[in-house]
BASEFI-701775 format. One record per residue (C-alpha): residue number from 1; residue in one letter; x, y, z. Coordinates in nm, 3 decimals. Layout:
<rec i="NUM" aa="a" east="X" north="Y" up="Z"/>
...
This chain:
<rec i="1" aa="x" east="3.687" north="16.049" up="2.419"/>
<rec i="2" aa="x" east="3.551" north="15.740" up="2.558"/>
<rec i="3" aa="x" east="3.141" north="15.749" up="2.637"/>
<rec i="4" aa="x" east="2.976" north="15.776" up="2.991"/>
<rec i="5" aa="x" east="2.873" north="15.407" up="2.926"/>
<rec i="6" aa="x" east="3.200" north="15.312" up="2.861"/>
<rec i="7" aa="x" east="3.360" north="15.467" up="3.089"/>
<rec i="8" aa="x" east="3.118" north="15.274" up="3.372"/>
<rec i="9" aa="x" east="3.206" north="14.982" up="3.198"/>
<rec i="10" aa="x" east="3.587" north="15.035" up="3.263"/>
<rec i="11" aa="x" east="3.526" north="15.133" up="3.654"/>
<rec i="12" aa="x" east="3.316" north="14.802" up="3.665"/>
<rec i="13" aa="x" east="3.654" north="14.606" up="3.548"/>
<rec i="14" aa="x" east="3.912" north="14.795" up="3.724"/>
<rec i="15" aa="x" east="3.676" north="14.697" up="4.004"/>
<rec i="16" aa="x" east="3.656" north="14.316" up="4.006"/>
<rec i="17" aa="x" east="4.038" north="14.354" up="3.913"/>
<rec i="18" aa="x" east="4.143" north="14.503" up="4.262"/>
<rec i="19" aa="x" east="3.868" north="14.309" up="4.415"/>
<rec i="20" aa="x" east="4.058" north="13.995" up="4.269"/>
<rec i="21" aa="x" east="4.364" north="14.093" up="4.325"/>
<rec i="22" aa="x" east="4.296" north="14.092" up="4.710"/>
<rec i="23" aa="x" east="4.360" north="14.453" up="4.724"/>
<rec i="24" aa="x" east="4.004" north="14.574" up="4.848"/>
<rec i="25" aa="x" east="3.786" north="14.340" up="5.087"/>
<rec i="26" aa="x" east="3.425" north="14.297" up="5.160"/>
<rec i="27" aa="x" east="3.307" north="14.624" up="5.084"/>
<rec i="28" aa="x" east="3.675" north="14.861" up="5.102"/>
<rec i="29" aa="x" east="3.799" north="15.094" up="4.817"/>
<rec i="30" aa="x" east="3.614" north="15.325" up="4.589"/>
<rec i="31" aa="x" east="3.684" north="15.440" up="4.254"/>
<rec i="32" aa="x" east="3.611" north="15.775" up="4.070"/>
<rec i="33" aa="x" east="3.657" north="15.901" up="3.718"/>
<rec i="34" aa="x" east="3.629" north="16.274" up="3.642"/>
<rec i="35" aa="x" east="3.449" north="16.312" up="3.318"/>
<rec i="36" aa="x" east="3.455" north="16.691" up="3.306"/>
<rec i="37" aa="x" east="3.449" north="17.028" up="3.519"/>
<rec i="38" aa="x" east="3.103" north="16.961" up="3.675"/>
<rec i="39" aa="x" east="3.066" north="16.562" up="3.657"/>
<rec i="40" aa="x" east="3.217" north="16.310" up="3.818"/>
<rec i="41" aa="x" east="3.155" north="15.882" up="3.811"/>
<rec i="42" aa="x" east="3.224" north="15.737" up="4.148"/>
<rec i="43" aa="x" east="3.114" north="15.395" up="4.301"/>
<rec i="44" aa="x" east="2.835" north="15.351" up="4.551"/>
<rec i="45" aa="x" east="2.864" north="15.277" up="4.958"/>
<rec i="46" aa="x" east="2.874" north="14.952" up="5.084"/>
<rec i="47" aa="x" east="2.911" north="14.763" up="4.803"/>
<rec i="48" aa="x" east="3.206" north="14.500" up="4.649"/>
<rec i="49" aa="x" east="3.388" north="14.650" up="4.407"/>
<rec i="50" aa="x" east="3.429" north="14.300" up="4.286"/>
<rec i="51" aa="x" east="3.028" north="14.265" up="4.176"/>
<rec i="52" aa="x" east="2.894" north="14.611" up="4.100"/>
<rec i="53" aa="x" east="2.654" north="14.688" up="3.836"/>
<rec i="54" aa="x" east="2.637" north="14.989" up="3.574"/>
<rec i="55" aa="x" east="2.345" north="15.059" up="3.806"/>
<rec i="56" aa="x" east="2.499" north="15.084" up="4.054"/>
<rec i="57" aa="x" east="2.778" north="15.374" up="3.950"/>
<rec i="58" aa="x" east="2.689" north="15.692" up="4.079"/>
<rec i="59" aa="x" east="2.732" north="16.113" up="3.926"/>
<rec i="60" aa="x" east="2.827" north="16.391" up="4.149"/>
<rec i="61" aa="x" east="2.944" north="16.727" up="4.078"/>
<rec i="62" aa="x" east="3.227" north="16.915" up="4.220"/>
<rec i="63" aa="x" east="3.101" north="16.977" up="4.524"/>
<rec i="64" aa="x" east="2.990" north="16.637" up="4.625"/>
<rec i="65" aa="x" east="2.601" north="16.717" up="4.497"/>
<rec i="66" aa="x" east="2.485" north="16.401" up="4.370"/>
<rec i="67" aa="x" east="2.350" north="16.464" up="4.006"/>
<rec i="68" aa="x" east="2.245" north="16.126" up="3.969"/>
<rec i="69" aa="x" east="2.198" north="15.791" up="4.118"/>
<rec i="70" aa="x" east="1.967" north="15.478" up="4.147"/>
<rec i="71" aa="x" east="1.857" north="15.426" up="4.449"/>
<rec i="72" aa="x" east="1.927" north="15.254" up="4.752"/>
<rec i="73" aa="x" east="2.291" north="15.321" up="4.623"/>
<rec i="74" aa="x" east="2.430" north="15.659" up="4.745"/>
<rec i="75" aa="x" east="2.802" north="15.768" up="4.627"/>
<rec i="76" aa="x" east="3.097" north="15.666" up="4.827"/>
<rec i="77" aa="x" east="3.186" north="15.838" up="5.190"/>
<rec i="78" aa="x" east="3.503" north="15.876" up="5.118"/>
<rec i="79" aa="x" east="3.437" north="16.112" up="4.783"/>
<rec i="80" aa="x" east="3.570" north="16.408" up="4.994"/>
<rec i="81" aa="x" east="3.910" north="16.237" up="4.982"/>
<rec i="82" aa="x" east="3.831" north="16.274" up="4.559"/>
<rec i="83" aa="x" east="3.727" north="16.559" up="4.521"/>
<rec i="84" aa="x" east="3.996" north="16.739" up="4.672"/>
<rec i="85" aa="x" east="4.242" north="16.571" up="4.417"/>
<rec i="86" aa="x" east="4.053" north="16.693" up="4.126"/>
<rec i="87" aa="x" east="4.024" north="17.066" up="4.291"/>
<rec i="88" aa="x" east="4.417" north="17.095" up="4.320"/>
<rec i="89" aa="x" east="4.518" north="16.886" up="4.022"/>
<rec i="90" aa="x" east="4.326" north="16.964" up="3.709"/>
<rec i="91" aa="x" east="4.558" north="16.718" up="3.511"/>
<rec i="92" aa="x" east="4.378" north="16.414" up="3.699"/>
<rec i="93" aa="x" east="4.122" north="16.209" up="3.584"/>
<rec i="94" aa="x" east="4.081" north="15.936" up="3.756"/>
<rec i="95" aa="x" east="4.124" north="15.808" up="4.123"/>
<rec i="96" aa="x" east="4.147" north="15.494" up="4.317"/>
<rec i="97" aa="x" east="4.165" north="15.411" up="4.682"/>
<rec i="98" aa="x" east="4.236" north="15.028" up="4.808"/>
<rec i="99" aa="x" east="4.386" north="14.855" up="5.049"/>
<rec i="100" aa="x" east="4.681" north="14.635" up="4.876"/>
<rec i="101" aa="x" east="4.834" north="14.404" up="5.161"/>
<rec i="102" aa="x" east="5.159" north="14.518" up="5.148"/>
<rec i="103" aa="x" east="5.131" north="14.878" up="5.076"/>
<rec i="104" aa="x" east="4.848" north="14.881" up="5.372"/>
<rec i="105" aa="x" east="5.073" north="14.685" up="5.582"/>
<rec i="106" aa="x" east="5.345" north="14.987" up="5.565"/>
<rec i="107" aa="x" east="5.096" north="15.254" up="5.614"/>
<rec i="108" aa="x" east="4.984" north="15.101" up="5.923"/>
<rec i="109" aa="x" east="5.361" north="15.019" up="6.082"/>
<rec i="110" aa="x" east="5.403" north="15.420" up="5.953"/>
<rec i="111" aa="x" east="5.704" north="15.328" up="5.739"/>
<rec i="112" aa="x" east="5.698" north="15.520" up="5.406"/>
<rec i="113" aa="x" east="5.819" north="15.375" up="5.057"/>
<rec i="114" aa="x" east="6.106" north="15.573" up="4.973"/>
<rec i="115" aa="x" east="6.390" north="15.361" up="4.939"/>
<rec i="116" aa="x" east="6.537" north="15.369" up="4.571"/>
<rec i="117" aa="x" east="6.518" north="14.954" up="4.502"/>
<rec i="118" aa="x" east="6.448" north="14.936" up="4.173"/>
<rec i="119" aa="x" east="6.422" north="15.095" up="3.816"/>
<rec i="120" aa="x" east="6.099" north="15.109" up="3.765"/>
<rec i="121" aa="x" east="5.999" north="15.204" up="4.141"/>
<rec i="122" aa="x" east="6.207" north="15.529" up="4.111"/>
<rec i="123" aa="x" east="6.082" north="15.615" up="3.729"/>
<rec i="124" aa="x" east="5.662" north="15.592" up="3.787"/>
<rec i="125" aa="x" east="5.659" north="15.646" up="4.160"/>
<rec i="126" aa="x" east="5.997" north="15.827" up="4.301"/>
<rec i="127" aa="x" east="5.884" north="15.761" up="4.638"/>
<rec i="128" aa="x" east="5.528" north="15.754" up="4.847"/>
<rec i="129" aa="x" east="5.455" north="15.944" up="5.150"/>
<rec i="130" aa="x" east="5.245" north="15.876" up="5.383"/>
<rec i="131" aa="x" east="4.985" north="16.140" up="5.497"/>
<rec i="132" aa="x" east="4.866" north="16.130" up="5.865"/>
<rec i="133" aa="x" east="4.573" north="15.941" up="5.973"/>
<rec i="134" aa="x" east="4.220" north="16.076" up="5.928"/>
<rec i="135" aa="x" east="3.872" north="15.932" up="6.018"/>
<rec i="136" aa="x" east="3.703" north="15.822" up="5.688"/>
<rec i="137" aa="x" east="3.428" north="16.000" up="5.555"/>
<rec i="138" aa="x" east="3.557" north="16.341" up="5.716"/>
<rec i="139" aa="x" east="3.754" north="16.619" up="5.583"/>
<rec i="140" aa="x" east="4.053" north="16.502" up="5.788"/>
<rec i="141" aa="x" east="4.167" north="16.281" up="5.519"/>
<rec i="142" aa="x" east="4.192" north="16.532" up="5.242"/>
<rec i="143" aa="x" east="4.355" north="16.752" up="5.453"/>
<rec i="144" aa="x" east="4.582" north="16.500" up="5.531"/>
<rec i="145" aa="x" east="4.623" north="16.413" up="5.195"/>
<rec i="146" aa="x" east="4.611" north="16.787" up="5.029"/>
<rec i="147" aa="x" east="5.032" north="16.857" up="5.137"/>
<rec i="148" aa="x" east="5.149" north="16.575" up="4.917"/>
<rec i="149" aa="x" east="4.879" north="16.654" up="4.580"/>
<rec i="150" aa="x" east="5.121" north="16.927" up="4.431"/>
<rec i="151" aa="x" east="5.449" north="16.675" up="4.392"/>
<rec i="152" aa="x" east="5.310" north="16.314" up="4.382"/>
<rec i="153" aa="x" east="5.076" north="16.046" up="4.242"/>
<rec i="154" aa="x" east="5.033" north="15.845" up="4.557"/>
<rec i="155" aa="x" east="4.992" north="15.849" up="4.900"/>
<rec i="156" aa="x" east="5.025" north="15.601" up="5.130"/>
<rec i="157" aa="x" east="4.715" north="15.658" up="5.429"/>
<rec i="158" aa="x" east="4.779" north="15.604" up="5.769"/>
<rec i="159" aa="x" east="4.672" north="15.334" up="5.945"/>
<rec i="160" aa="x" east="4.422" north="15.327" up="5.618"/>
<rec i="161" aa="x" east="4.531" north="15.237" up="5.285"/>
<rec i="162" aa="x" east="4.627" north="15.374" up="4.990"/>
<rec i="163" aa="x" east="4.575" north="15.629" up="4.724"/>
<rec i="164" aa="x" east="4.679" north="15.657" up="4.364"/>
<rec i="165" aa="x" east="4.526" north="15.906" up="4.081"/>
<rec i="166" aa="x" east="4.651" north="15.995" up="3.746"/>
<rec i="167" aa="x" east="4.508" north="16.090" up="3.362"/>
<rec i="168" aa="x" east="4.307" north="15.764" up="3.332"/>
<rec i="169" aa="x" east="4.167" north="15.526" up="3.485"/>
<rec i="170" aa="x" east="4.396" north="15.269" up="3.424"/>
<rec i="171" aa="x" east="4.662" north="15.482" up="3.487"/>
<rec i="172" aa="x" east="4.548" north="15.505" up="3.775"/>
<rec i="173" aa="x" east="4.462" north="15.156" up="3.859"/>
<rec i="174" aa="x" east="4.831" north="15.099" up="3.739"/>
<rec i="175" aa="x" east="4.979" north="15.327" up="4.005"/>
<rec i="176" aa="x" east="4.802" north="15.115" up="4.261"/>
<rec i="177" aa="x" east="4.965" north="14.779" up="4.151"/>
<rec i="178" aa="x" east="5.301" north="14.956" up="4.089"/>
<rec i="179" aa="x" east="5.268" north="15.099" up="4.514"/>
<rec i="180" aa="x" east="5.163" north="14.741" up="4.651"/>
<rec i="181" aa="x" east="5.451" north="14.557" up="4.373"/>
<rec i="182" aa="x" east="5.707" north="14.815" up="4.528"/>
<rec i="183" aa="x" east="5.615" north="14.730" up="4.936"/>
<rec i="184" aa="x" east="5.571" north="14.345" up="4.835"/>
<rec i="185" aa="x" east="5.981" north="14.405" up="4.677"/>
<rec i="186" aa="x" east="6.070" north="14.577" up="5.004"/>
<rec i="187" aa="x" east="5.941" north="14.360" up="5.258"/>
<rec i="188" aa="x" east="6.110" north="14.113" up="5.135"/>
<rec i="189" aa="x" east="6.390" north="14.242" up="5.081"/>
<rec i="190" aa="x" east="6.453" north="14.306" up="5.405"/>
<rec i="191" aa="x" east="6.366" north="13.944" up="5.532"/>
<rec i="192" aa="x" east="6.715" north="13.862" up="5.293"/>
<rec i="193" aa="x" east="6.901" north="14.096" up="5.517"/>
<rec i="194" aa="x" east="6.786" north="14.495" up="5.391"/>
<rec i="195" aa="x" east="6.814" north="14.571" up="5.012"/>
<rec i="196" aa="x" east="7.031" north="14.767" up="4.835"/>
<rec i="197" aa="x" east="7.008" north="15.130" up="4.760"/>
<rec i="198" aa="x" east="7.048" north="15.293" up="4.436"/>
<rec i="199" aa="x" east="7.292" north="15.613" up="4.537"/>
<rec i="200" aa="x" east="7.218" north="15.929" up="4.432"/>
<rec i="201" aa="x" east="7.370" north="15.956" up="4.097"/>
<rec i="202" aa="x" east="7.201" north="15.622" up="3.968"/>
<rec i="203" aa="x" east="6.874" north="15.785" up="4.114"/>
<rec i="204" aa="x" east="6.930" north="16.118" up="3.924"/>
<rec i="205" aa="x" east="6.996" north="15.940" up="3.592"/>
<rec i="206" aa="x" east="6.653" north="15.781" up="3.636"/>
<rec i="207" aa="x" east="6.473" north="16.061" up="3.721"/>
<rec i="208" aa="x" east="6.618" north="16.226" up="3.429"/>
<rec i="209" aa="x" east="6.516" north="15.958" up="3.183"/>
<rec i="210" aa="x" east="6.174" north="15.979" up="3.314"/>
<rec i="211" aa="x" east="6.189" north="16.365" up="3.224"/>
<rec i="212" aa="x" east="6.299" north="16.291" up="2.912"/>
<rec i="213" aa="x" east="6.072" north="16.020" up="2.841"/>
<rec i="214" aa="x" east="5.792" north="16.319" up="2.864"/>
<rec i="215" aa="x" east="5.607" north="16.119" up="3.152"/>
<rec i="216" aa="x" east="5.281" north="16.277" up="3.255"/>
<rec i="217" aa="x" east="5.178" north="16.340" up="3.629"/>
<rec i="218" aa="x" east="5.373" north="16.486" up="3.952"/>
<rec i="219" aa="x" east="5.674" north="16.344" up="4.081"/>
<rec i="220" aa="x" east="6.023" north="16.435" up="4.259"/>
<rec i="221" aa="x" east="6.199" north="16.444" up="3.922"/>
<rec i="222" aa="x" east="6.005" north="16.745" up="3.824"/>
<rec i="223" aa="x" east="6.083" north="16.968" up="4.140"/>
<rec i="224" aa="x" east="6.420" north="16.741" up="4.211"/>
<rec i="225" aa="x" east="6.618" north="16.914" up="3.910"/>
<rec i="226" aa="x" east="6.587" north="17.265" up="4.063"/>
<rec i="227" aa="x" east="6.739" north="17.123" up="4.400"/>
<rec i="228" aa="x" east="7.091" north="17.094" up="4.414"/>
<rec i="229" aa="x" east="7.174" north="16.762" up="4.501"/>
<rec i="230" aa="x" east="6.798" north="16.592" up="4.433"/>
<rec i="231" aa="x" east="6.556" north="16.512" up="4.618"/>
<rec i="232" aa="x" east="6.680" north="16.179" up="4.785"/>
<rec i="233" aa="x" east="6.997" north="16.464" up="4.881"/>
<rec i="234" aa="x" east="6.805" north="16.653" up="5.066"/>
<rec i="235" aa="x" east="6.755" north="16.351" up="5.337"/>
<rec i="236" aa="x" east="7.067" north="16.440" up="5.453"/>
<rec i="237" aa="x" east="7.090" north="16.827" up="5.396"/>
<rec i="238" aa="x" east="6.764" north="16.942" up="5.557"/>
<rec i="239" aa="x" east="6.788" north="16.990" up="5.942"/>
<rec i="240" aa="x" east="6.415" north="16.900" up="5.921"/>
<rec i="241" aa="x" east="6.470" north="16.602" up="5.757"/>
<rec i="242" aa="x" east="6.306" north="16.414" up="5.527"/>
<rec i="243" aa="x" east="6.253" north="16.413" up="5.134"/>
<rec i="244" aa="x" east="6.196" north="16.766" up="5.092"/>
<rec i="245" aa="x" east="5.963" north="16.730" up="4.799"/>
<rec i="246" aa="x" east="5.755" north="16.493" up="4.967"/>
<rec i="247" aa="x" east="5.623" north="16.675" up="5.259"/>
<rec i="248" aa="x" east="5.903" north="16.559" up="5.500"/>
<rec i="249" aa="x" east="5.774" north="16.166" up="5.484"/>
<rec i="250" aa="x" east="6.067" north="16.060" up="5.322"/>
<rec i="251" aa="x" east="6.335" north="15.964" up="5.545"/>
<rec i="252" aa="x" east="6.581" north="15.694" up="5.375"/>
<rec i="253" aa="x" east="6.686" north="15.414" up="5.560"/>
<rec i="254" aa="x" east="6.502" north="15.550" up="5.903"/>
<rec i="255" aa="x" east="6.310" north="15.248" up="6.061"/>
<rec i="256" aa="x" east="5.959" north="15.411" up="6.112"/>
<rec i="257" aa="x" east="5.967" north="15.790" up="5.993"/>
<rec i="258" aa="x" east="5.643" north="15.973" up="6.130"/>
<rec i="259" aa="x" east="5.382" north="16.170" up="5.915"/>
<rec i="260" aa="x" east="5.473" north="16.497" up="5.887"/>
<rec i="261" aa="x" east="5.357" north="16.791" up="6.117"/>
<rec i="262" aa="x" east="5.184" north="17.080" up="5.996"/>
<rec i="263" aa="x" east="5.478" north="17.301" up="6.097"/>
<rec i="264" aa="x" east="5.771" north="17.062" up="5.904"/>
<rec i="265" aa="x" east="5.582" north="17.084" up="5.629"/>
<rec i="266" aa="x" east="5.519" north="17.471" up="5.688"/>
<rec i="267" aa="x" east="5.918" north="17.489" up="5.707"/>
<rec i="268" aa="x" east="5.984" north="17.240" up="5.426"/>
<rec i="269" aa="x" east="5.762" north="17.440" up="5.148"/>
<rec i="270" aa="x" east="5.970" north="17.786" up="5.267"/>
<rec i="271" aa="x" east="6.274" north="17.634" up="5.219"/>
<rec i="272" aa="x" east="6.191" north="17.450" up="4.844"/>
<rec i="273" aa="x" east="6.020" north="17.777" up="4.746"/>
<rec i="274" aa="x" east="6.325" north="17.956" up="4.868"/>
<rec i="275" aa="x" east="6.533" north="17.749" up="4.676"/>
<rec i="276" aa="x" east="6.327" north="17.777" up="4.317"/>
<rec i="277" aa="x" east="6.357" north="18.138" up="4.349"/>
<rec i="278" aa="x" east="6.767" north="18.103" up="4.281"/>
């Protein structure tokens, strides 16, 4: 297992890399790295991610407790949004919140990225909700966020952003560029006239390489197989609509699907629990 030094070492570099990659500016993003039950590295408020310090990295607990930092720098506001991925998924490590161009740019027109365009997009990602707009630094965007935790590895944030987490750090960092790559593809693609979908089958067959490939993390694959038809199916089963694994989000092919209420998603975990229980 990697050392607390090193470890602040590798959030420095992930860092300056989404700092130079244009997907934080100024002072935007955080990053956190969960090195056991109690401790957790996160980076400080109201500094670039793109010229932080090992000084600068700060410990908190839990809770939020700060166990240790150098002041003036504090731990990010937006640790909340952290913290409440590690509490409902033990199996993370690591997460990261940015603002990639393109991924931002379809959070803020409220457009989630679930149509199956590519190979790759369907194997690591599946598809990315979007959870409902919440004012930083508050508990609104956890609880925004919390509905989507048990069946994905990122979230698209209103209005906001993004978020990605997974086992490492660089996982994690990986899911980020995957989200943006995927939006960047899909703009486009619709500039050349709308892309083309994968159909259902061709998704299933990827989804059931990535189970067989023995891929770590949450995605529709892994709740998917239990639903007859898959997950991309259920977009035209449910009478609620949407992606039922993914909080009601998903909506394939709809111009600008809305956030999910609380009572869809209410109605969409009955009916998936209802259906595991075949």
């Amino acid at each position: 297992m990697a050392s607390e030094y090193e470890i602040k070492k590798q959030i420095l570099d992930i860092g300056r890399r989404i700092y130079n990659r244009g997907m934080v500016a100024a002072n935007d993003g955080n990053i956190s790295v969960k090195l056991n039950d109690h401790e957790i590295l996160c980076t400080p408020t109201g500094i670039s991610k793109g010229f932080m310090t090992m000084d600068m990295i700060c410990k908190v607990d839990e809770n939020g407790k700060v166990l240790s930092s150098h002041p003036p720098y504090r731990p990010s506001s937006e640790i909340k949004m952290h913290l409440r991925v590690y509490k409902l998924r033990p199996d993370v490590k690591s997460v990261v919140h940015a603002h990639p161009v393109h991924a931002t740019a379809f959070a803020i027109a409220g457009i989630p990225l679930t149509q199956p365009i590519m190979p790759e997009a369907v194997i690591s990602l599946g598809c990315v909700p979007i959870a409902k707009y919440g004012t930083p630094s508050t508990d609104e965007i956890p609880d925004a966020v919390e509905p989507f935790l048990e069946h994905f590895d990122a979230v698209l944030l209103e209005n906001h952003g993004a978020l990605t987490f997974s086992d490492s750090l660089l996982n994690a960092y990986y899911k980020m560029e995957a989200v943006d790559f995927y939006a960047q593809l899909l703009l486009l693609s619709n500039q050349l006239g709308g892309p083309q979908e994968f159909s259902e089958e061709q998704v299933q067959r990827l989804y059931d390489i990535r189970r067989k490939l023995g891929m770590t993390g949450k995605h529709p694959a892994n709740l998917c197989q239990n639903i007859n038809g898959g997950c991309h199916a259920l977009n035209h089963k449910s009478s609620v609509g949407g992606c039922g694994s993914c909080g009601g989000s998903c909506s394939t092919g709809a111009a600008k699907p809305a956030a999910a209420s609380d009572d869809m998603v209410a109605e969409i975990t009955k009916r998936i629990l209802a259906e595991l229980n075949h």
